[in-house]
Steps between C-alpha positions, in 0.01 A plus 500: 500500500358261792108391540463813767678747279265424198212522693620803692586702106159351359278637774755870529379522137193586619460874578277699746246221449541325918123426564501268197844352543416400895160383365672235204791422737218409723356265290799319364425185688109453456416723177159493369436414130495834352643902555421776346778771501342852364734831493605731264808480238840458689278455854739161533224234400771287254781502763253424819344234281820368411614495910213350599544189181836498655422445853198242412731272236755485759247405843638171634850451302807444610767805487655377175152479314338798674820692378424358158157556482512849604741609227303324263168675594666860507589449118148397500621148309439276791287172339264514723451909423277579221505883390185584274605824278257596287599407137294810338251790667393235767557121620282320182284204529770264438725602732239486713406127437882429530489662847190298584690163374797593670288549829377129526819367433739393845812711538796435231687515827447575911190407627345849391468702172436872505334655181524933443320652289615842408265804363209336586272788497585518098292162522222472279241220427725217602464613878210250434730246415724524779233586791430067600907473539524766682229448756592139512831389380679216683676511808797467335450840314491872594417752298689856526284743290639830445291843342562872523117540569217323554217550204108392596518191234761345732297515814416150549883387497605734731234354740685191422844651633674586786505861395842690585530897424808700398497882510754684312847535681533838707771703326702478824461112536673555126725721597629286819542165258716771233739603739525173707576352129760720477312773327645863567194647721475818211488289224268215715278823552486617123406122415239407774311851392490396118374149625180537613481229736676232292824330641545380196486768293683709806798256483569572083450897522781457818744369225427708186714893555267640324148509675539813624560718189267261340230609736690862498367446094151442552443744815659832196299341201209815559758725477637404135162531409334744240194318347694451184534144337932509491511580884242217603711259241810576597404491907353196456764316306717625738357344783416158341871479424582589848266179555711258333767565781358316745529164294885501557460437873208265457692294236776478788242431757364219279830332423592493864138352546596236217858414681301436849291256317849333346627523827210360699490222248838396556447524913248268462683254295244544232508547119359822370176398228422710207193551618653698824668714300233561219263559797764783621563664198131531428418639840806773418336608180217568729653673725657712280148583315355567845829748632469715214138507596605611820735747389291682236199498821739634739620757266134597455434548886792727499362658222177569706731616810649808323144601437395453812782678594372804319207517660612511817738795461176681323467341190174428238295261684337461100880413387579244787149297434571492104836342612351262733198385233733494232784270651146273650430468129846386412511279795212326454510442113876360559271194536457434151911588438445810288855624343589643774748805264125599354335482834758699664509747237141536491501522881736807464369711232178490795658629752559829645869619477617671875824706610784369645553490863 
């Protein structure tokens, strides 16, 4: 793939998100020292940070080494591309002070290092830590800081930043990237409306078959219902194990992702390090955590739906809020990671049972 090509696929990775591409394209020849990308999960902040690493690392080369730096920087495993993943709940204090060494230093290559930091909003106490790098770093450095939200504690970096929003993609910006991917438009439909906004998450429901009686699953639940213990256990087990279906096409998702990194290796006439690939693999066990997550939510909005449902066609207004409170609960305690076969169950045993449709 030439120079233009990369460039062209890194920046088309980027969905429904044009203000903020035009703005970083913009400033590809005279960035500042720090941006700020804030937008929801799946809003495109890792790929647009990744285009915009791309097109900086590669300013001012020749075809051959633009080429080569580009294909580097899209498997994020450019040298002069450092990727901050948090190791546990947040980035800690010492990755912190290694970002804040690494910042001083000159570029291990080019005449310009880029630094992301991913989650940032999970950032605790060590936002303290990085603050003086961020609002000052050499000019040799940028800084790429990426955060679904933007809590009051991390005010003062933000006025540091270049600040860059993402909204969540419109289902038929989703829908248009499905079917132009080769998606079938029914199935591109079924998968952008169990996204909610993600690309990402749009892109693996598009390859799994069964999203739709999965959904189909959660959408009937009320109606196997009885307030009795067996039917809330054996609804809920049945849905958790509907669950587990959508690791198959993530675990094929994930080794394509690890044969692009092989592959963009081997373009580049570089060796693959153990730390690239331990860096992978730990950012797939993540995002395998976080799409079961996703699933188990998703199946919970659905949940809310049929109730909603209800009431619309004359149903309890008392039965539809218990619903809505109870699933709330469950949502918001999934913070701590409660079992979720107990949770569920206890979730269903609440709830009012309604008639099929």
């Amino acid at each position: 793939m030439s120079e233009n090509a990369v460039a062209t696929y890194l920046w088309h990775e980027v969905v429904g998100q044009q203000d903020a591409v035009r703005r970083l394209q913009a400033a590809v020849h005279s960035p500042v020292h720090a941006y700020l990308i804030v937008g929801p999960p799946g809003s495109g902040k890792r790929a647009i940070a990744r285009a915009f690493a791309a097109d900086l690392l590669s300013a001012g080369l020749d075809e051959a080494g633009a080429e080569r730096s580009r294909h580097l920087a899209a498997s994020e495993a450019h040298p002069a591309l450092m990727v901050v993943e948090r190791d546990g709940a947040s980035i800690d204090t010492k990755q912190s002070r290694e970002v804040v060494r690494q910042a001083s230093l000159a570029p291990s290559e080019g005449e310009l290092q880029v630094i992301v930091l991913v989650d940032f909003h999970l950032v605790g106490d060590s936002a303290a830590i990085l603050l003086k790098s961020i609002e000052e770093p050499p000019p040799t450095t940028v800084f790429v800081i990426l955060a679904e939200e933007l809590p009051p504690h991390l005010a003062t970096v933000a006025s540091r930043c270049v600040r860059i929003d993402l909204a969540a993609v419109p289902t038929s910006a989703v829908v248009e990237r499905l079917v132009a991917d080769g998606v079938a438009p029914e199935a591109a439909a079924v998968a952008a409306a169990g996204a909610g906004g993600s690309m990402s998450r749009a892109r693996l429901l598009a390859r799994d078959p069964a999203v739709g009686s999965r959904r189909d699953g959660w959408y009937h639940a009320p109606e196997r219902l009885d307030g009795t213990g067996a039917a809330a256990c054996a609804t809920a087990d049945e849905l958790l194990a509907a669950i587990d279906g959508v690791m198959e096409p993530l675990e094929e998702q994930q080794s394509e992702e690890l044969a692009a990194l092989i592959g963009s290796f081997e373009v580049a006439g570089v060796q693959l390090r153990k730390g690239d690939l331990k860096k992978l693999e730990d950012r797939h066990k993540r995002e395998q955590r976080r799409v079961r997550t996703d699933e188990l939510r998703s199946g919970l909005g659905v949940l809310v739906a049929r109730y909603r449902d209800a009431l619309a066609h004359g149903g309890s207004p008392e039965e539809f809020l218990t619903a809505a409170e109870g699933v709330q609960r469950l949502c918001d305690d999934m913070v701590f990671n409660p079992r979720e076969s107990l949770a569920l169950q206890a979730l269903f045993i609440s709830l009012p049972p309604l008639r099929p449709t």
